[in-house]
C-alpha positions in Angstrom: -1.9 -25.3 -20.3 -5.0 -23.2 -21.4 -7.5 -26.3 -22.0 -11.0 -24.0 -23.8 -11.5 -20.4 -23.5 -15.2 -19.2 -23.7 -16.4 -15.3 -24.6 -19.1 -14.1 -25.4 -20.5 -10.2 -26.4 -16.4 -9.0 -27.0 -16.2 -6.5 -29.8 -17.2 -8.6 -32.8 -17.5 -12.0 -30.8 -21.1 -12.7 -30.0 -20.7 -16.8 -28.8 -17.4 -18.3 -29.7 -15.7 -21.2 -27.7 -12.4 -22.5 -28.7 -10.4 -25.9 -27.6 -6.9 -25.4 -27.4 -3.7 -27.6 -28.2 -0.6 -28.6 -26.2 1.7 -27.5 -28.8 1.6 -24.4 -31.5 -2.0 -23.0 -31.7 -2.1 -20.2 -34.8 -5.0 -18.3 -35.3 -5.7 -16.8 -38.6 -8.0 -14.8 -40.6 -9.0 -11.9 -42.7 -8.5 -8.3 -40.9 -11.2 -7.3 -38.4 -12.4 -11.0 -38.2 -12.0 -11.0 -34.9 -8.5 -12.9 -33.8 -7.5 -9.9 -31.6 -10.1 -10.2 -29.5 -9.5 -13.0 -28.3 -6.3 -12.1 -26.9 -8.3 -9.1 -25.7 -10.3 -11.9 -23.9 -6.9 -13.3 -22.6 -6.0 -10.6 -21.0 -9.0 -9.7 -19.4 -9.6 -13.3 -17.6 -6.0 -12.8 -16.5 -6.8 -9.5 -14.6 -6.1 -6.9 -17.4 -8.1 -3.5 -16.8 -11.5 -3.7 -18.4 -13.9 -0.9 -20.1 -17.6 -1.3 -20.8 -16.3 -0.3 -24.4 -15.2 -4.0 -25.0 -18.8 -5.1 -25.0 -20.3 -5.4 -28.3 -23.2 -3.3 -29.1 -26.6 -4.7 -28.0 -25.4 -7.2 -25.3 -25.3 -6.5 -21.8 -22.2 -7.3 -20.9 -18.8 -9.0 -22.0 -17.8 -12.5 -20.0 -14.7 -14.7 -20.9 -13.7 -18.0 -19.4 -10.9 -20.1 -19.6 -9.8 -23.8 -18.2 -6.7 -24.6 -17.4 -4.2 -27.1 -15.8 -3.9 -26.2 -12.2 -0.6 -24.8 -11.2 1.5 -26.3 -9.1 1.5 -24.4 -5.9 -2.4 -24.7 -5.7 -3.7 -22.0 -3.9 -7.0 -24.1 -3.0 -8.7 -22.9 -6.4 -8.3 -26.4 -8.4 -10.8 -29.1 -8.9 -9.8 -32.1 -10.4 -6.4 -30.9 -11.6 -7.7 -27.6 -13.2 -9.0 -24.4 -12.4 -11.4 -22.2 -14.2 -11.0 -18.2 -14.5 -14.0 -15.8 -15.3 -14.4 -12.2 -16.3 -16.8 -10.3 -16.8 -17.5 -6.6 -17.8 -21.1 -4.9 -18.3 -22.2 -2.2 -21.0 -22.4 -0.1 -17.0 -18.7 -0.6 -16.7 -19.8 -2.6 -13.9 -17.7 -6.1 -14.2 -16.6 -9.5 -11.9 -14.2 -11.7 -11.3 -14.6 -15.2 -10.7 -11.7 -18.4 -10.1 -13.1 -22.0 -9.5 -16.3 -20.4 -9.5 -16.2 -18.4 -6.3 -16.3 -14.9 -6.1 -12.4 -13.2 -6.6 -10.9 -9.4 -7.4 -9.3 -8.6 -10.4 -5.8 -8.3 -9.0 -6.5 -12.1 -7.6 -7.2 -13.0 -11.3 -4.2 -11.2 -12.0 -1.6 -13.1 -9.4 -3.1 -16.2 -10.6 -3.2 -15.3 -14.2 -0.1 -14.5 -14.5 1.1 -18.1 -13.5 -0.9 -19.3 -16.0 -0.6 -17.3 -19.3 1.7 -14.8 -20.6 1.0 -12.5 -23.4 2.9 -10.8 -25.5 1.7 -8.3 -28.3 2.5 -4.6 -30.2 2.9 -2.7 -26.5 4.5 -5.5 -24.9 7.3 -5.3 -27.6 7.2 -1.0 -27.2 7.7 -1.4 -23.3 10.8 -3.3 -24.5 12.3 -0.1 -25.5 12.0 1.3 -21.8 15.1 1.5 -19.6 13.3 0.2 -16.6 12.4 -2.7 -19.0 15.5 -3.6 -20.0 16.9 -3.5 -16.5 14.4 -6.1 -15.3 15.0 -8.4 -18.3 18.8 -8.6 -17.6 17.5 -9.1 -14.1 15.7 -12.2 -15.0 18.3 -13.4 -17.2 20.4 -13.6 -14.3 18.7 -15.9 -12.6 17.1 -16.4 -8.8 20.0 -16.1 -6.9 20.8 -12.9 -8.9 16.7 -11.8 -8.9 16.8 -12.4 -4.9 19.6 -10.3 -4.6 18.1 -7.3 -6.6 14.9 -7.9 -4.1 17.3 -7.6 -1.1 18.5 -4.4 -2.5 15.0 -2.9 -3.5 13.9 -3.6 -0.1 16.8 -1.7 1.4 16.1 1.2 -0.7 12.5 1.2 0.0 13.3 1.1 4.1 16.2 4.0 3.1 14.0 5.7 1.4 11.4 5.9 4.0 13.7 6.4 7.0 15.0 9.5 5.1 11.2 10.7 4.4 11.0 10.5 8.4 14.4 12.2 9.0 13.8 15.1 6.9 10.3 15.7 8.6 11.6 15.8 11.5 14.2 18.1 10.6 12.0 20.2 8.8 9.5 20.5 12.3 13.0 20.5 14.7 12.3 24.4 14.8 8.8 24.7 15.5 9.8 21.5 17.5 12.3 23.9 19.5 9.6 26.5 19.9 7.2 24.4 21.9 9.5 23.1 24.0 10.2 26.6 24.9 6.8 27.6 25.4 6.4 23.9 27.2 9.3 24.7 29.5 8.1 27.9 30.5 4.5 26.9 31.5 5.2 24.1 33.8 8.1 26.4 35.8 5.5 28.9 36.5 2.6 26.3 37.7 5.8 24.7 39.5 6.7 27.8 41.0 3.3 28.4 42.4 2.9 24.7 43.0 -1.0 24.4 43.5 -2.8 22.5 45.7 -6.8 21.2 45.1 -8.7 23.1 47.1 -6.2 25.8 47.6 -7.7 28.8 46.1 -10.9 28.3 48.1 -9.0 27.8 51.5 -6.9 30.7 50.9 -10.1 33.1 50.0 -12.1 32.2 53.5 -8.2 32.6 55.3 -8.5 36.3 53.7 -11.9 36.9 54.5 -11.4 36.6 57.8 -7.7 38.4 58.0 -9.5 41.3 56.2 -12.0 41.7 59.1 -10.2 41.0 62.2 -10.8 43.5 63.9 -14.4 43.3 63.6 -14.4 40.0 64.5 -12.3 40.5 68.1 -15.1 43.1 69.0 -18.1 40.2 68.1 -16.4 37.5 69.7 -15.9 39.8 72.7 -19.8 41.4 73.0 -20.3 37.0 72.7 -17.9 36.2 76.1 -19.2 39.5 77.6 -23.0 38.4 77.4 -22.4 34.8 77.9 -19.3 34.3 79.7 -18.9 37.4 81.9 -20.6 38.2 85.9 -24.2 37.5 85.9 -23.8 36.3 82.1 -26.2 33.9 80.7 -23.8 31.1 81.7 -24.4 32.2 85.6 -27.9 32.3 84.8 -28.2 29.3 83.3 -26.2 27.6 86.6 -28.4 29.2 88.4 -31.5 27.8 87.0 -30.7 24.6 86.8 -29.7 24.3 90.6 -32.8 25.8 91.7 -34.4 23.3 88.9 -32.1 20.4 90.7 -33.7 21.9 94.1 -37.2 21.3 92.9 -36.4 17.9 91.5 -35.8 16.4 95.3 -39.9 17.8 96.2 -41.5 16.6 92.5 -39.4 14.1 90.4 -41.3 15.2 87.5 -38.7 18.0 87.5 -36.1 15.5 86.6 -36.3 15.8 82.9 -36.3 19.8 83.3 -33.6 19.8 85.6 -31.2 17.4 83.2 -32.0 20.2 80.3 -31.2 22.9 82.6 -27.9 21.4 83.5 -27.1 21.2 79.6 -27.7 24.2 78.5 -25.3 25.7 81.6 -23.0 23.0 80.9 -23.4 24.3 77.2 -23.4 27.8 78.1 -20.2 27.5 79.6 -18.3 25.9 77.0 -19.7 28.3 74.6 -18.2 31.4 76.7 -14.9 29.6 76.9 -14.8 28.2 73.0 -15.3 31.9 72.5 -12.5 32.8 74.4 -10.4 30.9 73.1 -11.4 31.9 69.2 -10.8 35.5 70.3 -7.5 34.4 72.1 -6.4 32.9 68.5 -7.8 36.1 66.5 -4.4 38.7 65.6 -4.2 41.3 63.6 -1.5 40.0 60.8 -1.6 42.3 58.1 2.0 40.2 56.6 -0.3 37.1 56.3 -3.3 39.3 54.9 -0.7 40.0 52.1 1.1 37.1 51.6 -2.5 35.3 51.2 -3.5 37.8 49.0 -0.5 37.5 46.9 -0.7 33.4 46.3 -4.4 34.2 45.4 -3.5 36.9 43.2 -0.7 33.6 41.4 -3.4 31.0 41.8 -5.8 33.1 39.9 -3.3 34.2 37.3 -2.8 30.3 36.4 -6.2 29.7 35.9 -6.6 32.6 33.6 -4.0 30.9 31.5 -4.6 27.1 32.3 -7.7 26.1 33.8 -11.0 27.6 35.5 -10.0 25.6 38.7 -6.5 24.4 41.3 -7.4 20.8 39.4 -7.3 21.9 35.9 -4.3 23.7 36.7 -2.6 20.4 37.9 -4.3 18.5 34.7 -2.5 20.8 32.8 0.5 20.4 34.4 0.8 16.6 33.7 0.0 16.9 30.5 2.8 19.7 29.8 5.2 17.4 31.3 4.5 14.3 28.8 4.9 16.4 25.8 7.5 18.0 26.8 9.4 14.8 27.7 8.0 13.7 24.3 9.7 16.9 22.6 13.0 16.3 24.2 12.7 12.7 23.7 12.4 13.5 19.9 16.4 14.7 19.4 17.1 10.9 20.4 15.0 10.2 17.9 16.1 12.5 15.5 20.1 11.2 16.0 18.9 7.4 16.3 17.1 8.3 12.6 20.4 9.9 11.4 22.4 6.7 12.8 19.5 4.1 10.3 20.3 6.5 7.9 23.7 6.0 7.7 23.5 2.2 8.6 20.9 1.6 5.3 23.0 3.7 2.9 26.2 1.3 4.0 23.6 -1.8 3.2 22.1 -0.3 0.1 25.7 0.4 -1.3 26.6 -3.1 -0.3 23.5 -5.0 -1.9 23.7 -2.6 -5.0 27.4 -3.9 -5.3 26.4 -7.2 -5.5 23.6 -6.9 -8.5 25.5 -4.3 -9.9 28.1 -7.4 -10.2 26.0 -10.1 -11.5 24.6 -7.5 -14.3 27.7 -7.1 -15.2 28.6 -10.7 -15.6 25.2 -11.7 -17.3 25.1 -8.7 -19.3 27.7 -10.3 -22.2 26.1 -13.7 -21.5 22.6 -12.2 -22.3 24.2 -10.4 -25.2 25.2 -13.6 -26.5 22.7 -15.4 -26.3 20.2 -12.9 -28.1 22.4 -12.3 -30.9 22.2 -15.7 -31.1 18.4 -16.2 -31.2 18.5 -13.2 -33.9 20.6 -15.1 -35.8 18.1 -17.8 -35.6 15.4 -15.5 -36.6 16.5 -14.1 -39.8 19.1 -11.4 -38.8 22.4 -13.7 -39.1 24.4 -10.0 -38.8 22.5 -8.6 -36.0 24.7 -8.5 -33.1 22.7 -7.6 -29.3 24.9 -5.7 -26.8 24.0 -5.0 -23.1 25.2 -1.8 -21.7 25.3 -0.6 -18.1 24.7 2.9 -17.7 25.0 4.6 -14.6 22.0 6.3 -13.2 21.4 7.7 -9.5 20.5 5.5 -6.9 17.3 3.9 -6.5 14.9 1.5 -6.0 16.7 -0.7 -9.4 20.0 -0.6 -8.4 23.0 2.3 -9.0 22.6 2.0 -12.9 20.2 0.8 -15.9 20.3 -1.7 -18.7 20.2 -0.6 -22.2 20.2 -2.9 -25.2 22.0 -2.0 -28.2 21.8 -3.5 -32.0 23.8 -3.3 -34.8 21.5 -4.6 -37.1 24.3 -5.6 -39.8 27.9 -6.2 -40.2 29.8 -2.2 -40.0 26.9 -0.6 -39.2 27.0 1.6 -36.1 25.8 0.3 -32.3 22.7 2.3 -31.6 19.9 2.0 -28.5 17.2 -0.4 -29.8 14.7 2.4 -30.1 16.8 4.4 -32.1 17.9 1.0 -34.3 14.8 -1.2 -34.3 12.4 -1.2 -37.1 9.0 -2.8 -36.2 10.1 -6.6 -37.5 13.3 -6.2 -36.2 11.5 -5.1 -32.9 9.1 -8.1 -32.7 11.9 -10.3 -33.3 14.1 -9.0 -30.7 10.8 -9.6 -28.2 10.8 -12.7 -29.3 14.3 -13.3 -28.2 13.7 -11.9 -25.3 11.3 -14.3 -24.9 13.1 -17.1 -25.7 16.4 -16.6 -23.9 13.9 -16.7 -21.3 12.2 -19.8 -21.7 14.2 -22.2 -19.4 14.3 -19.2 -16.8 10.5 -19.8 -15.6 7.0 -21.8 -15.7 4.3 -20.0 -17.6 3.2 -22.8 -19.1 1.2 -20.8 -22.1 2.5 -18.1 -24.2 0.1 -16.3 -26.2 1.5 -13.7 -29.4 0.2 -11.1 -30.8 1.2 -9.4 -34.3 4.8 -10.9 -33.6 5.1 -10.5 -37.3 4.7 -7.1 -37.5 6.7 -5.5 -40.2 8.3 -9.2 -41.4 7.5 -11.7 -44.3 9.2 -14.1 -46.6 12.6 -15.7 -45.0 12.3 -13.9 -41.6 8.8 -15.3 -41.6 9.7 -18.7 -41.3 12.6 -18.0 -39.2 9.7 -16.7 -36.5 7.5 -19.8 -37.3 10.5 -21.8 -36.5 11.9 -20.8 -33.5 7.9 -20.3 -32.4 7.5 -24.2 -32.9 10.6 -24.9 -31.2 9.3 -22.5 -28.6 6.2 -25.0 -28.5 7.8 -28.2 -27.9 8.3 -27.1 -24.1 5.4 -24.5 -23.8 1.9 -23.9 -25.0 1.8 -20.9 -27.4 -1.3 -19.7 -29.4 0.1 -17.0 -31.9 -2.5 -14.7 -33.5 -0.7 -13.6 -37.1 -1.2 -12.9 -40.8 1.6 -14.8 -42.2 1.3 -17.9 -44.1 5.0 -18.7 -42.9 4.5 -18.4 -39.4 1.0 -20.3 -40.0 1.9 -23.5 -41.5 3.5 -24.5 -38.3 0.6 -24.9 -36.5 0.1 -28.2 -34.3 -3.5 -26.8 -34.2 -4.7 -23.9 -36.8 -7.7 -21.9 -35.7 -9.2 -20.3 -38.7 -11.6 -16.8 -37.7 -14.2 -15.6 -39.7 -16.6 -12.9 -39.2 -20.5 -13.8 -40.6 -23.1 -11.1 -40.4 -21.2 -9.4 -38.2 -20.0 -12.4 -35.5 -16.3 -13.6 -35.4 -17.1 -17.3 -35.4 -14.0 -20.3 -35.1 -13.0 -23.1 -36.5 -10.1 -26.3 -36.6 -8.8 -26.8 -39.9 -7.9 -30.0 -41.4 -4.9 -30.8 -43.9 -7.0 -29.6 -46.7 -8.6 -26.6 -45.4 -5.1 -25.7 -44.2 -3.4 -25.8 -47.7 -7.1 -23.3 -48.4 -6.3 -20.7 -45.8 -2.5 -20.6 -46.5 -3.3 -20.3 -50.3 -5.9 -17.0 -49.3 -3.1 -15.7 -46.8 -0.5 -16.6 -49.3 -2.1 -14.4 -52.8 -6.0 -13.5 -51.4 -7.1 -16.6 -53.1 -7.8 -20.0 -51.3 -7.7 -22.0 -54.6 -5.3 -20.0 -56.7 -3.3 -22.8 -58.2 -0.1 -21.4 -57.5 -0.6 -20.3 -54.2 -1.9 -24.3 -53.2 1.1 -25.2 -54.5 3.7 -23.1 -52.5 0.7 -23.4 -49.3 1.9 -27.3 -49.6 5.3 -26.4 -50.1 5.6 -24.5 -47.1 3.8 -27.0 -45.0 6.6 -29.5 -46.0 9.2 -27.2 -44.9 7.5 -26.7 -41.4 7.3 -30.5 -41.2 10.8 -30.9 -42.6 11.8 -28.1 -39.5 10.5 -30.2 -36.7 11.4 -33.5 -37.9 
């Protein structure tokens, strides 16, 4: 339960704390005193979207705190049994969030918040007129095994849904898909065709240069064997020198060294002459080679015009071709193994839809029932509730929606409740709602706002009755204008603004008899109104005895 809530600079609250009760809390008060706000402060400390227009003028910025009991599944945020939430929001539209004192987002406060404390005012009874609405209140009627099984389904729709996202994309791009594989295709047979080597280019370029002047090069390598290899060549020469060197070496041994390099160079001179001869030998005049090198130069360069400046980029680009096209092709098994999921998830989505589409169907009359009955309870004894399924397309709720009827009295016609609702009969169908609910979950405080819009006298009471009822299993702190609703109060908050500042306080017996009396005829000590004040407090006590 909410223990103390604490706000400060909100709209017209400057410094206001308030200690809270187990049972009914009911705050009152003239209009514009300041009540509202401090559901306003509710919400906010339970993660609700905050604007630097909540802070009052002149402060700095807006902060709210509230103490609870710890829930629980404690999510390490309690200390001694409770757990403390913090807001705050500066005139900058700057703001913070804080649990247990430690630093926290607002979507934290709002997980956590929403455990705690559930509020209901003027919108949250409008959003009860929405179809999607509707749905998930039938849903939660139905209980958990029925609320697991619609989370089955939404999860199958939400992995159909995506699955046929990918599907169509890649049906849409299948073309342009088809078009590179082409283009793919095409590129690697022609470097395949020409299948180039590292190195290549530049080993066939020196094999032409030297095709191209053949001829030339017979003549050279012949004037070289002629001068060096031929009669009385330098190789003879050379011989002979380095006998008569040899000679010399047997009168002077200082000759040695001279006669060792004149036996090199005609041992050297020799080999030359026949190394020449034998490059001559090899040299031929092969015009069908010159061509056919000059033809796989003329395909090597054509591929690096196209593919790379080099025989390696060539062969980079090559490899790479390859892997996307292997990619490309691999995409059609894709593509069919994306059509099989398809199929696969609408069979399980048609399957899990089945089955909440079933347990709507059998809670829908059960919910009916039971909210007629609560109407009854709440001053509309020939309001009748019925709970229609419609069908809709597929989709992330199911195969159809929820719609709530009333036929607000005996013979007259079922409507929609938009169409049927006034705005008391609309706050007490929330309050149904509500109620019907109560045994279905654990928020253990239930805050109301204006639930007595557009009500008074006998209907009144009927709210302030099944409100305390509603508050023998659950905190509720109801901000309203009625005296009826009012004088059940386990603990009534009176609100008053002074100089400008909404300021609180707990009433006893007799200051309870003084607001009912002001709420009651604008007078706190108009005779009459005491008088039906304490007659309305002994019907509230005759209710819950």
């Amino acid at each position: 339960m909410l223990h103390q809530l604490h706000i400060s600079g909100l709209g017209v609250i400057d410094d206001l704390d308030l200690e809270l009760h187990p049972g009914l809390n009911v705050l009152t008060g003239e209009t514009g005193a300041g009540k509202t706000m401090v559901t306003v402060g509710l919400a906010l400390v339970s993660g609700s979207r905050a604007s630097a227009q909540l802070v009052r003028s002149g402060a700095t910025s807006a902060r709210v705190q509230a103490r609870f009991d710890a829930p629980d599944a404690d999510d390490g945020w309690a200390e001694d049994g409770e757990v403390l939430l913090a807001r705050s929001v500066g005139a900058d539209g700057r703001g913070g969030a804080r649990i247990g004192g430690q630093l926290t987002t607002a979507s934290a406060l709002s997980v956590l918040g929403g455990r705690l404390l559930e509020i209901h005012g003027q919108h949250h009874a409008l959003r009860l007129l929405d179809a999607a609405t509707q749905t998930a209140f039938l849903d939660r009627a139905a209980g958990g095994r029925h609320h697991a099984a619609v989370e089955a389904m939404r999860s199958t729709w939400e992995q159909l849904a995506h699955a046929r996202d990918v599907l169509r994309e890649l049906s849409e791009a299948m073309r342009e898909r088809e078009r590179e594989a082409d283009l793919l295709a095409y590129q690697v047979r022609e470097i395949e065709s020409v299948g180039p080597v590292e190195g290549d280019t530049e080993a066939l370029t020196a094999e032409e240069t030297r095709l191209g002047h053949v001829e030339r090069l017979l003549e050279l390598a012949a004037a070289v064997e002629t001068a060096v290899g031929g009669e009385g060549g330098a190789a003879d020469s050379l011989s002979d020198a380095a006998s008569a060197l040899r000679a010399g070496e047997s009168l002077d041994p200082s000759l040695a060294e001279l006669a060792t390099r004149g036996q090199t160079l005609a041992t050297d001179a020799a080999e030359l002459a026949r190394d020449v001869r034998d490059y001559r030998e090899r040299l031929a005049v092969d015009p069908e080679r010159l061509e056919e090198v000059r033809q796989r130069i003329a395909a090597l360069k054509g591929l690096q015009r196209k593919y790379g400046a080099t025989d390696a980029e060539v062969i980079v680009f090559l490899g790479e071709a390859r892997e996307r096209l292997a990619t490309l092709e691999g995409a059609d098994e894709r593509l069919a193994g994306l059509e099989h999921e398809v199929v696969e998830l609408e069979a399980a989505f048609a399957e899990r839809s089945s089955v909440v589409t079933a347990g709507r169907a059998k809670a829908a009359p059960l919910l009916a029932a039971s909210l007629t009955t609560e109407l009854s309870e709440l001053g509309m004894p020939s309001a009748e509730i019925e709970v229609i399924l419609v069908e809709s397309p597929p989709g992330p709720s199911g195969v159809e929606r929820v719609e709530l009827g009333l036929r607000p009295g005996t013979g007259q016609p079922w409507l929609p409740l938009a169409k049927a609702a006034s705005g008391g009969e609309l706050s007490r169908v929330m309050l149904a709602c509500r109620s019907v609910l109560a045994d279905l979950d654990d928020v253990p405080t239930l805050v109301f706002d204006e639930v007595d819009a557009g009500i008074g006298g006998e209907a009144g009471l009927a709210v302030g009755r099944r409100l305390a009822r509603l508050a023998g299993t659950r905190q509720v702190l109801v901000v309203t204008h009625l005296p009826q609703i009012a004088c059940f109060a386990d603990r009534h908050v009176r609100v008053r603004k002074d100089d400008g500042r909404a300021t609180v306080e707990v009433l006893d017996d007799d200051e309870r008899i003084h607001e009912l009396s002001r709420m009651l005829a604008g007078l706190e000590r108009s005779e009459h109104a005491v008088s039906h004040a304490e007659e309305l407090l002994a019907e509230a006590a005759r209710a819950r005895s």
